[in-house]
Each structure stands twice: as C-alpha cells, then as structure tokens.
PDB file of N, CA, C and O in Angstrom:
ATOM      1  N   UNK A   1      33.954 -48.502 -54.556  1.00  0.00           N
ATOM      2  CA  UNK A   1      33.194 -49.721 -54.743  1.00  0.00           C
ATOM      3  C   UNK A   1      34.171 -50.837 -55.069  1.00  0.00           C
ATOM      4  O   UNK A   1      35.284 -50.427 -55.398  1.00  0.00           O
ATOM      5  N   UNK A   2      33.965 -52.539 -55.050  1.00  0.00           N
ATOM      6  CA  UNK A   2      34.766 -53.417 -54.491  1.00  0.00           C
ATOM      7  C   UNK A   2      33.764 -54.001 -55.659  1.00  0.00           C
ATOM      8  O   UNK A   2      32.584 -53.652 -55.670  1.00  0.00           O
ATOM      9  N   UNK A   3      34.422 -55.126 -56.878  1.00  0.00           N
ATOM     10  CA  UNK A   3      34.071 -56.139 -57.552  1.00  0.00           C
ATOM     11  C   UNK A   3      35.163 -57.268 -57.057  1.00  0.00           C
ATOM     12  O   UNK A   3      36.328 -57.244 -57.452  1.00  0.00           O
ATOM     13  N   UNK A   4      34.652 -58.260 -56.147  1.00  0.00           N
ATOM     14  CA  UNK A   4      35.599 -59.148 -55.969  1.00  0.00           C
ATOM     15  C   UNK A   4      34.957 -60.435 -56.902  1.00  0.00           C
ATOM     16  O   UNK A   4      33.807 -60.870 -56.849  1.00  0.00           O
ATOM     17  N   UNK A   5      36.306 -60.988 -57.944  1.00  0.00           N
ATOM     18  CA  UNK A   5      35.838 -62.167 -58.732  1.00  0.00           C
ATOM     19  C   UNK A   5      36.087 -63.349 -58.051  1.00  0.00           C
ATOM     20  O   UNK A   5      35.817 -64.321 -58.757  1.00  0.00           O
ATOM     21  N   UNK A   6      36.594 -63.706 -56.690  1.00  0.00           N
ATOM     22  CA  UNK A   6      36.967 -64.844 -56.081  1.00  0.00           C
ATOM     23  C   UNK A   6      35.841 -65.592 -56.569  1.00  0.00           C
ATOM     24  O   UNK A   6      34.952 -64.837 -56.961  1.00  0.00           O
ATOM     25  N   UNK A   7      35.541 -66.941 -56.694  1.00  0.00           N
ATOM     26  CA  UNK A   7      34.599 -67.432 -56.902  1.00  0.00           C
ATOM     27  C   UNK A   7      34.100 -67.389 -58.234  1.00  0.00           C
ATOM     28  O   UNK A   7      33.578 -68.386 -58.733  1.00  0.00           O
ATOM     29  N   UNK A   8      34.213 -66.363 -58.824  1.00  0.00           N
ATOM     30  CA  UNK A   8      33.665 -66.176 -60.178  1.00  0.00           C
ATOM     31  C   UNK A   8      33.941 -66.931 -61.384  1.00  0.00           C
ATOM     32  O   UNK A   8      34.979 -66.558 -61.931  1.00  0.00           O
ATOM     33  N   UNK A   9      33.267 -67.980 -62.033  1.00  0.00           N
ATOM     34  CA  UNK A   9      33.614 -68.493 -62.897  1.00  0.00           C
ATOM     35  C   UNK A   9      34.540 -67.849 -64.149  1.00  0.00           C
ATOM     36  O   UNK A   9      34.481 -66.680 -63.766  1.00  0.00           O
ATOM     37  N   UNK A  10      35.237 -67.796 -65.199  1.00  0.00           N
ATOM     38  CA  UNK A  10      35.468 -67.198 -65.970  1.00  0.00           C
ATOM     39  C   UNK A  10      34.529 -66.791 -67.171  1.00  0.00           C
ATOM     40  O   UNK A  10      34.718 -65.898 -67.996  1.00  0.00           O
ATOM     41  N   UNK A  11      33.193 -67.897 -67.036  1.00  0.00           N
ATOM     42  CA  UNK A  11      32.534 -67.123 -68.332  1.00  0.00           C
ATOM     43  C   UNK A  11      31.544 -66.400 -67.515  1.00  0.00           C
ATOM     44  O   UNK A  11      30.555 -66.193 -68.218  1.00  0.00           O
ATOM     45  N   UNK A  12      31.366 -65.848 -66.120  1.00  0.00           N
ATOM     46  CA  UNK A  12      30.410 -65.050 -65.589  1.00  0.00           C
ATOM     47  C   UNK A  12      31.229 -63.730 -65.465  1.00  0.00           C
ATOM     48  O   UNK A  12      30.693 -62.713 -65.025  1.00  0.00           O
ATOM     49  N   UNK A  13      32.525 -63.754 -65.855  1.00  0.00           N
ATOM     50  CA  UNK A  13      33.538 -62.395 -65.476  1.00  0.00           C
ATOM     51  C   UNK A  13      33.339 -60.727 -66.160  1.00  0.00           C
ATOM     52  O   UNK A  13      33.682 -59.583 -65.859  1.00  0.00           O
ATOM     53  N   UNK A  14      32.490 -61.488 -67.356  1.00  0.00           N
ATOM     54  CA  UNK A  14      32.010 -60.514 -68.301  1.00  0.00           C
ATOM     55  C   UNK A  14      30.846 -59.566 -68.121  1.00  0.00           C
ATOM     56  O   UNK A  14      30.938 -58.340 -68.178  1.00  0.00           O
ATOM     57  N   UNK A  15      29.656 -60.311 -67.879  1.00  0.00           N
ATOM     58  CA  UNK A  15      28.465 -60.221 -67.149  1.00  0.00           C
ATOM     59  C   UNK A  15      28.398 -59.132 -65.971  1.00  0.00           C
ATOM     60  O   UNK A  15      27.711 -58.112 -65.931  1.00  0.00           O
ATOM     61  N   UNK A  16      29.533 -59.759 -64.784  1.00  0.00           N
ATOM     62  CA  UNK A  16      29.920 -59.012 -63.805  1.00  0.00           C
ATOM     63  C   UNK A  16      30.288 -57.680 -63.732  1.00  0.00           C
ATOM     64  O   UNK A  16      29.968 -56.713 -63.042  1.00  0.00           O
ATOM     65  N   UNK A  17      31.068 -57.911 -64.659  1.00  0.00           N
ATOM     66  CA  UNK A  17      31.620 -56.639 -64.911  1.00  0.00           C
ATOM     67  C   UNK A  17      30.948 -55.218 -65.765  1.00  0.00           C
ATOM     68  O   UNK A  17      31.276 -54.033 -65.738  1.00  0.00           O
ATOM     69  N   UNK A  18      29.886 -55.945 -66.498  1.00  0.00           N
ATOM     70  CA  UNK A  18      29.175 -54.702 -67.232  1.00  0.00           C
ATOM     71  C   UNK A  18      27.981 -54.927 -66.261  1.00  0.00           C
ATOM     72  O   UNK A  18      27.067 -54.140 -66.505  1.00  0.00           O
ATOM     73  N   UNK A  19      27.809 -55.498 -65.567  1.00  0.00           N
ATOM     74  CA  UNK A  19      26.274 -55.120 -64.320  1.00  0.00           C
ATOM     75  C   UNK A  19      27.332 -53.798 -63.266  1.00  0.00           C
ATOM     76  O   UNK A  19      26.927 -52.640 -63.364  1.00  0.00           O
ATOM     77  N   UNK A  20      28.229 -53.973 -62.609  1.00  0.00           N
ATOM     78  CA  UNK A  20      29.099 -52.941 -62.227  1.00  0.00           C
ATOM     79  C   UNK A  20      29.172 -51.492 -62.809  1.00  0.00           C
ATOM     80  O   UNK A  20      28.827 -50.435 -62.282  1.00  0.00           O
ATOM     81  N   UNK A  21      29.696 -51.723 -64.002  1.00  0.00           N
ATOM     82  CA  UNK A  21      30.283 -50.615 -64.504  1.00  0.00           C
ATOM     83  C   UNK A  21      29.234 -49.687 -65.154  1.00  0.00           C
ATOM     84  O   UNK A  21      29.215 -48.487 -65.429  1.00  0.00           O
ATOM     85  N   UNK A  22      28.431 -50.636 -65.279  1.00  0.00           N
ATOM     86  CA  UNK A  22      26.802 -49.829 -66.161  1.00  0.00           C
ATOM     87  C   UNK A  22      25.970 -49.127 -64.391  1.00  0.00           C
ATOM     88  O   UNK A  22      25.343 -48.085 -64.202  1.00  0.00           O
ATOM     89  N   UNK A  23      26.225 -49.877 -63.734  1.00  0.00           N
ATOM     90  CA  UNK A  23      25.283 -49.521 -62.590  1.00  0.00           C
ATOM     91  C   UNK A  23      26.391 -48.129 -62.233  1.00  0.00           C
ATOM     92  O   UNK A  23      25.665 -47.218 -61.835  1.00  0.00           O
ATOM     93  N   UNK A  24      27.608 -47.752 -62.239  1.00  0.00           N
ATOM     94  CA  UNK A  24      28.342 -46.798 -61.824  1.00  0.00           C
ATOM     95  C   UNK A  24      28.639 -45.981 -62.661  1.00  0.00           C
ATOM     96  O   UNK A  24      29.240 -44.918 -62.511  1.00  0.00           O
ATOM     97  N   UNK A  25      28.203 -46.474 -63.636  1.00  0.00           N
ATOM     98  CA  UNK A  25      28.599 -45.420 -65.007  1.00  0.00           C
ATOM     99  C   UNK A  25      28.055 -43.676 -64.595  1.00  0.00           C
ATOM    100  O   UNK A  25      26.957 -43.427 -64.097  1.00  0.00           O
ATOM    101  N   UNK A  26      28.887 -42.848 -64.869  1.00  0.00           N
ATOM    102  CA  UNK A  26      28.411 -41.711 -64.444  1.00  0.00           C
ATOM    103  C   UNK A  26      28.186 -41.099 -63.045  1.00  0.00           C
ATOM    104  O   UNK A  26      27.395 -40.185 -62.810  1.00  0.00           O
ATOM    105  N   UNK A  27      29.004 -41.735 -62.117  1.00  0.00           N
ATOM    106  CA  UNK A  27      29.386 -41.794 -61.150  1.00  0.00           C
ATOM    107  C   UNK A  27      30.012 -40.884 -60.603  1.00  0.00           C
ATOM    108  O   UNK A  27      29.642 -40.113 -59.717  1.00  0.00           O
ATOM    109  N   UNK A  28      31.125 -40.975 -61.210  1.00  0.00           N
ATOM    110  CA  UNK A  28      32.730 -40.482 -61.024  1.00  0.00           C
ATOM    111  C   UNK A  28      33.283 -41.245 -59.703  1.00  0.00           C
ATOM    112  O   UNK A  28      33.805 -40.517 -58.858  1.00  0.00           O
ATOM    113  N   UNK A  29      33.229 -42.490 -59.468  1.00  0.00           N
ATOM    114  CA  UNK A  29      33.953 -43.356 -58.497  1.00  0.00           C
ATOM    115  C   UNK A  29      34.691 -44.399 -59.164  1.00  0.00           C
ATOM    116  O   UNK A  29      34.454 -44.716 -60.330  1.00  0.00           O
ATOM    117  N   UNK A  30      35.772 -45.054 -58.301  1.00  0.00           N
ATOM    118  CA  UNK A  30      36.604 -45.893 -58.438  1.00  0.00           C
ATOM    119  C   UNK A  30      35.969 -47.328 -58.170  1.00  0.00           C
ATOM    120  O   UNK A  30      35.200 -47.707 -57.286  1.00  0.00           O
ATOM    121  N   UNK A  31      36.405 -47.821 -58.963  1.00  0.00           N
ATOM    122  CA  UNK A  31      36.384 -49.431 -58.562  1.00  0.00           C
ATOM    123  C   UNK A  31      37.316 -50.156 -58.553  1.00  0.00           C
ATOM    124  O   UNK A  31      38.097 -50.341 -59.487  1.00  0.00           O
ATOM    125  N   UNK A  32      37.350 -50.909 -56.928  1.00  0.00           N
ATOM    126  CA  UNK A  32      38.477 -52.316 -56.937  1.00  0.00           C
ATOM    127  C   UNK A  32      37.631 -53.045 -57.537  1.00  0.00           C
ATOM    128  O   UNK A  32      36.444 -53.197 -57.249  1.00  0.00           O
ATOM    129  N   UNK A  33      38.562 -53.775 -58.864  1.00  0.00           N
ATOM    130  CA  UNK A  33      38.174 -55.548 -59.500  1.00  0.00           C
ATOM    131  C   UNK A  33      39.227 -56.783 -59.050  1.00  0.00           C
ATOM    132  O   UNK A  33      40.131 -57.448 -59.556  1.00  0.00           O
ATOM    133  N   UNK A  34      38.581 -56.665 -57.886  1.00  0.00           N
ATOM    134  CA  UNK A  34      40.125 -57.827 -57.169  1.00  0.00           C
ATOM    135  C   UNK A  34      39.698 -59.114 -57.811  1.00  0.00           C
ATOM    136  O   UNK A  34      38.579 -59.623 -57.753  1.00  0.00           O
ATOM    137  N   UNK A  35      41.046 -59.680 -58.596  1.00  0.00           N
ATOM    138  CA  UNK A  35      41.158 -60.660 -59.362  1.00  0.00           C
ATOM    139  C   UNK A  35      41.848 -61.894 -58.717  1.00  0.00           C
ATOM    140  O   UNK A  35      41.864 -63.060 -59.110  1.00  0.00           O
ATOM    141  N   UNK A  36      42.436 -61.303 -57.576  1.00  0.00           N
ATOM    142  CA  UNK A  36      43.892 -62.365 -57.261  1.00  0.00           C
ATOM    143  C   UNK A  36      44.659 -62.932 -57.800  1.00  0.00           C
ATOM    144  O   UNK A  36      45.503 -62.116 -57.430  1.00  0.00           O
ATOM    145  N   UNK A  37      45.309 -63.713 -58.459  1.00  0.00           N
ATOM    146  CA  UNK A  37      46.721 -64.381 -58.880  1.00  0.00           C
ATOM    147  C   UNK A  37      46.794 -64.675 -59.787  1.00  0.00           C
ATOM    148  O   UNK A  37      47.894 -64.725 -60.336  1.00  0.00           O
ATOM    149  N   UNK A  38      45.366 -65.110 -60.572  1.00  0.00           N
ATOM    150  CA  UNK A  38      44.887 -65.309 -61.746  1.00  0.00           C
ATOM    151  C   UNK A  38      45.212 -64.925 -62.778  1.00  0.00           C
ATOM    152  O   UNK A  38      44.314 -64.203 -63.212  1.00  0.00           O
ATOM    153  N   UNK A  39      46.183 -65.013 -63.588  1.00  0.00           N
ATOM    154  CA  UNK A  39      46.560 -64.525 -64.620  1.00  0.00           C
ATOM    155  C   UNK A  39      45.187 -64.252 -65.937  1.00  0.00           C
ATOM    156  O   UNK A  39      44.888 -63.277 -66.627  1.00  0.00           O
ATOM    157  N   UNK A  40      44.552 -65.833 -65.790  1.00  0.00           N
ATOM    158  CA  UNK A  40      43.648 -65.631 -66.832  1.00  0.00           C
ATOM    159  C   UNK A  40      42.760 -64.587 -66.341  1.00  0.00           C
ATOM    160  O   UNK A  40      42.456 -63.701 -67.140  1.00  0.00           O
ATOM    161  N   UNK A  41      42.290 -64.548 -65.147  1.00  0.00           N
ATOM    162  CA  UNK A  41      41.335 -63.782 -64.673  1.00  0.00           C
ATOM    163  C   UNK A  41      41.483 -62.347 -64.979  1.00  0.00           C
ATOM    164  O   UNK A  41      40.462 -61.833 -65.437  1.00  0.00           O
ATOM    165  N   UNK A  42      42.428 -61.635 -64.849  1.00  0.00           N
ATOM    166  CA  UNK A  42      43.506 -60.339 -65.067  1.00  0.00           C
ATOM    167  C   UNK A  42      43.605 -59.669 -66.502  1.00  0.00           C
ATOM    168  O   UNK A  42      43.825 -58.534 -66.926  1.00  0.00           O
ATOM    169  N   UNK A  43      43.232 -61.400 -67.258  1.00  0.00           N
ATOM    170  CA  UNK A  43      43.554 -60.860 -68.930  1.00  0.00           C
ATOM    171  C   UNK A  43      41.797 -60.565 -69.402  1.00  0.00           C
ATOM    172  O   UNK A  43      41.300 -59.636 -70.038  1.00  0.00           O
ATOM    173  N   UNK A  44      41.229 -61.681 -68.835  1.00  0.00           N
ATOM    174  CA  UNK A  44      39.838 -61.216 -68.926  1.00  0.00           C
ATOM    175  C   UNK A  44      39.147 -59.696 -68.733  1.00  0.00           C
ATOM    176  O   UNK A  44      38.275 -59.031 -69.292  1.00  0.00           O
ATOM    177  N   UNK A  45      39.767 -59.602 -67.973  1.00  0.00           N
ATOM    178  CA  UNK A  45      39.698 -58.396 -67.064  1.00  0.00           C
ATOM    179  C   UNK A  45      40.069 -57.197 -68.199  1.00  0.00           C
ATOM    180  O   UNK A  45      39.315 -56.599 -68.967  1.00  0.00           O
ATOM    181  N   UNK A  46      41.393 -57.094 -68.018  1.00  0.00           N
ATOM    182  CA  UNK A  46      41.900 -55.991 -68.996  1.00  0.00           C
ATOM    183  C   UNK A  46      41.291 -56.305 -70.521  1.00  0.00           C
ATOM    184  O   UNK A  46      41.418 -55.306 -71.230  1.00  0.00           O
ATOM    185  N   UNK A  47      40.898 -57.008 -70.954  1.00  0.00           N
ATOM    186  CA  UNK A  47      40.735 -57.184 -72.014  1.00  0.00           C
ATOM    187  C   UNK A  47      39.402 -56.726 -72.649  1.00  0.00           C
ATOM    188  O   UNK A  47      39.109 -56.128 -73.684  1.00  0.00           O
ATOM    189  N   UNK A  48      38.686 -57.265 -71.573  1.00  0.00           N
ATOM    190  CA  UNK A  48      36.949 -55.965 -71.599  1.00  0.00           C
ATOM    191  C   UNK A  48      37.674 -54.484 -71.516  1.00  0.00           C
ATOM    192  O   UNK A  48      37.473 -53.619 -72.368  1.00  0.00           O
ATOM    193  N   UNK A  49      38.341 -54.345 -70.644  1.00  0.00           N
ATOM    194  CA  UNK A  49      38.697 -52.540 -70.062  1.00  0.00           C
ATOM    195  C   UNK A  49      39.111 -51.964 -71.232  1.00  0.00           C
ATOM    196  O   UNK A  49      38.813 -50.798 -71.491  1.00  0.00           O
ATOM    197  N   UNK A  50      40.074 -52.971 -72.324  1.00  0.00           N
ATOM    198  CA  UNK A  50      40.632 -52.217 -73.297  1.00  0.00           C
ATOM    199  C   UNK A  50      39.828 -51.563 -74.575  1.00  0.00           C
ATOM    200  O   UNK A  50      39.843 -50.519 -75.228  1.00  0.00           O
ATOM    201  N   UNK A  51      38.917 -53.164 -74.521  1.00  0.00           N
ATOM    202  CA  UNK A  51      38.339 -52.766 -75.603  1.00  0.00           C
ATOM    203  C   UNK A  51      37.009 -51.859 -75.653  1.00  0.00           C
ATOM    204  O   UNK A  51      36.500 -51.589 -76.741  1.00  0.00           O
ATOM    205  N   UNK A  52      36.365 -51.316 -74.227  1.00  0.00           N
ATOM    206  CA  UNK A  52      35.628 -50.216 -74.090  1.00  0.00           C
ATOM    207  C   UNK A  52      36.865 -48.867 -73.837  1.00  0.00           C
ATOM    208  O   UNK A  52      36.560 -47.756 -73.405  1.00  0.00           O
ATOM    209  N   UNK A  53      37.807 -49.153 -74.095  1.00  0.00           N
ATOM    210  CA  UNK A  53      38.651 -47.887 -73.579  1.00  0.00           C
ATOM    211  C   UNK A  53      38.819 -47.051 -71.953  1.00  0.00           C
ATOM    212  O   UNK A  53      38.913 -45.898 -71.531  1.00  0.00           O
ATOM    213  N   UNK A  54      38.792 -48.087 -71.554  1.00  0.00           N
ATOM    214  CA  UNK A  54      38.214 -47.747 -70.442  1.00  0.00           C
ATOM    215  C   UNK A  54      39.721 -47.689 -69.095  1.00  0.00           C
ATOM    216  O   UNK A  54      40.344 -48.730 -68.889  1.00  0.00           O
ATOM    217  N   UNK A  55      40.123 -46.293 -68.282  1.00  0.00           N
ATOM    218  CA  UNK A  55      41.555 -46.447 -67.971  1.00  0.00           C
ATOM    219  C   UNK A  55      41.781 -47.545 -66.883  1.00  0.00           C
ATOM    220  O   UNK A  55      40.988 -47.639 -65.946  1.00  0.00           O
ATOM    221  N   UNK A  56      42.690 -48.246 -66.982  1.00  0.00           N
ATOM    222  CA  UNK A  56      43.014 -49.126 -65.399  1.00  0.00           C
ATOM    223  C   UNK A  56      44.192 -48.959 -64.888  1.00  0.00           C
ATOM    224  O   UNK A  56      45.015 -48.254 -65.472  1.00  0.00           O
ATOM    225  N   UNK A  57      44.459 -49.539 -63.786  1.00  0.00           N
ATOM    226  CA  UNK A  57      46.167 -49.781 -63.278  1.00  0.00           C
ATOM    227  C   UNK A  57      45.621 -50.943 -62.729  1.00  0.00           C
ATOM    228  O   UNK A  57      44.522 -51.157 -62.216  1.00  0.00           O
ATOM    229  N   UNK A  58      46.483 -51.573 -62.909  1.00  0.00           N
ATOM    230  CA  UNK A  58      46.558 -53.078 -62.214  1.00  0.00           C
ATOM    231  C   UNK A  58      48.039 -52.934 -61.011  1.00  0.00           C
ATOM    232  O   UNK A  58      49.211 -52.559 -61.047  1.00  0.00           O
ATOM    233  N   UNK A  59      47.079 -53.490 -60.047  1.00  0.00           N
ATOM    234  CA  UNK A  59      47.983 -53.915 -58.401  1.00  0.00           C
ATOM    235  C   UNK A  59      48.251 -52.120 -58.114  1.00  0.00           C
ATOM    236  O   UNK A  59      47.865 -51.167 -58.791  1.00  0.00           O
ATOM    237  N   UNK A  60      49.163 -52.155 -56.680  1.00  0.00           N
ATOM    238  CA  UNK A  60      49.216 -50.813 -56.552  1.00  0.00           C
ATOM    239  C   UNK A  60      50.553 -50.116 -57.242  1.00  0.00           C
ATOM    240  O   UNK A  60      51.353 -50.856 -57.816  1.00  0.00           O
ATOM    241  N   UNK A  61      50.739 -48.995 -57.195  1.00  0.00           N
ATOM    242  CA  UNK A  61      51.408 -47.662 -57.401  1.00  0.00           C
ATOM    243  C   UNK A  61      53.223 -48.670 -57.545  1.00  0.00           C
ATOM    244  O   UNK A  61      54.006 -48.823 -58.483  1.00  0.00           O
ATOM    245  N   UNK A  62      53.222 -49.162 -56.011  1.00  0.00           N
ATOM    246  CA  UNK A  62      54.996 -49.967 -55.952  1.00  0.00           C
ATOM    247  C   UNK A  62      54.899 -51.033 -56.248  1.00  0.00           C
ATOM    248  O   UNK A  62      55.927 -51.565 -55.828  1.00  0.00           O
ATOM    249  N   UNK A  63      54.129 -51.970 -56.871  1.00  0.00           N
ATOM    250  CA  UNK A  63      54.825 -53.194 -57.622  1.00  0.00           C
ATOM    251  C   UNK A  63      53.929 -54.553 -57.053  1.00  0.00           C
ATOM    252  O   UNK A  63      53.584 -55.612 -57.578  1.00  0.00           O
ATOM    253  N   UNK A  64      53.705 -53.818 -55.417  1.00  0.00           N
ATOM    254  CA  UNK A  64      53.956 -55.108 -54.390  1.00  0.00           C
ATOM    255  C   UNK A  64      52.427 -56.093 -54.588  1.00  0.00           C
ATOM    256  O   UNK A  64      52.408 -57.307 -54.385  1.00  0.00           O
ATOM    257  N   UNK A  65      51.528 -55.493 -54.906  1.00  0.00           N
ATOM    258  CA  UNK A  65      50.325 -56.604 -54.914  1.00  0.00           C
ATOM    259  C   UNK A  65      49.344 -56.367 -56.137  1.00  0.00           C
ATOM    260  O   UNK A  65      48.521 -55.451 -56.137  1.00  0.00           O
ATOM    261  N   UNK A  66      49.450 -56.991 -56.858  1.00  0.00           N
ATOM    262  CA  UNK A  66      48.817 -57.080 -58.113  1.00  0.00           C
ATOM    263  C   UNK A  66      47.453 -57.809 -58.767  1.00  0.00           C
ATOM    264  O   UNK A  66      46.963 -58.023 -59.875  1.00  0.00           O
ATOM    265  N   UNK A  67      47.099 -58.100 -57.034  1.00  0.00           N
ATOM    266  CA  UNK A  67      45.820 -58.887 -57.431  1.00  0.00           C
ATOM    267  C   UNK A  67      44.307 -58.565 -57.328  1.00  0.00           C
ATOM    268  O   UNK A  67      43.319 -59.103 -56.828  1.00  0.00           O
ATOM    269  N   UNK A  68      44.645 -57.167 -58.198  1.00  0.00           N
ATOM    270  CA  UNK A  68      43.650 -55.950 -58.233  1.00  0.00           C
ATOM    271  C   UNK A  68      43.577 -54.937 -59.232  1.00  0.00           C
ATOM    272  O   UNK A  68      44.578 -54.224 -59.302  1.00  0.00           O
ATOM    273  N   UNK A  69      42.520 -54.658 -60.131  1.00  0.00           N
ATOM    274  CA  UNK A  69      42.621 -53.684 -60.851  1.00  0.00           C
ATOM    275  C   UNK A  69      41.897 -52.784 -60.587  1.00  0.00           C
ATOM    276  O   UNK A  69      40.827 -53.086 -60.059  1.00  0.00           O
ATOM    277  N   UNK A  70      42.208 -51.267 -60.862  1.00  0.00           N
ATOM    278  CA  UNK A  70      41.602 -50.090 -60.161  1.00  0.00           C
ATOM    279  C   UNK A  70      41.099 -49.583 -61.491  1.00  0.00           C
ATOM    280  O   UNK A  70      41.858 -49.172 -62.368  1.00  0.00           O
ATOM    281  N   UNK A  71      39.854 -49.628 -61.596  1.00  0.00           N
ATOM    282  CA  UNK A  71      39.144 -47.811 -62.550  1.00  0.00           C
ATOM    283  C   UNK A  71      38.288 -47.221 -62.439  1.00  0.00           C
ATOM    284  O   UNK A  71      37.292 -47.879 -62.139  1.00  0.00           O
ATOM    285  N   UNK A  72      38.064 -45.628 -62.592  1.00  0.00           N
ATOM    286  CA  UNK A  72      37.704 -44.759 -62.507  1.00  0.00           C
ATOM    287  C   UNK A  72      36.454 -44.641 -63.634  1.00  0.00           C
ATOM    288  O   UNK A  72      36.614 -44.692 -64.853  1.00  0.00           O
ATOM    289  N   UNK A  73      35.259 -44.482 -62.976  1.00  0.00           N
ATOM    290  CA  UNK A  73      34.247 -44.595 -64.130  1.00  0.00           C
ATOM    291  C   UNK A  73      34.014 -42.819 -64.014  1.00  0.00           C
ATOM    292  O   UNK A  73      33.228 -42.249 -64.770  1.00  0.00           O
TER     293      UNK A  73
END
C-alpha cells in the first residue's frame, strides 16, 4: 500500500497517517509514505512512527532516494 503526502498540508499529515495505519493495522503489509524532499515532512513523519513505536527505514536499502518511508504494520 502507497500513502503519498504530495499535496498534503502539514497539519493534515497526522490525520493521514492514523486513517492508513488504523485501516491496515493487523494486516501484516508494508506501506510506502512517500514524503519527497521535505525535510519537515520526513520529521513529521518519523516522529508519529517513533512515538507509537512503530519500525521504519527511510529511502531505500543504498542511500540513493530518500523520499520515502517504508513500514510494516
């Protein structure tokens, strides 16, 4: 499953993200949260993930594109 925030305001990033993760909860699937370049967007991002404990990797495996975070519900 694919959460793309293009467009997404920063105070709707939150919202988004627990309508997602609640709708997949118990799943056992992955989700792209493509953020793009956005630094703030990225911290938003990780910053919900951390504080539900929740695992991520940001961009892929070699370094090269980072404008994506991956987790496993």
């Amino acid at each position: 499953m694919k959460l793309d925030l293009h467009r997404v305001r920063h105070k709707d990033v939150i919202p988004a993200l627990e309508k997602v993760i609640n709708h997949c909860s118990g799943m056992d699937i992955e989700i792209e949260i493509v953020t793009g370049n956005s630094d703030e967007m990225k911290n938003i991002v990780v910053n919900y993930l951390k504080r539900y404990n929740i695992n991520y990797i940001v961009g892929d495996l070699i370094g090269l594109n980072e404008g994506y975070i991956t987790i496993t519900i």
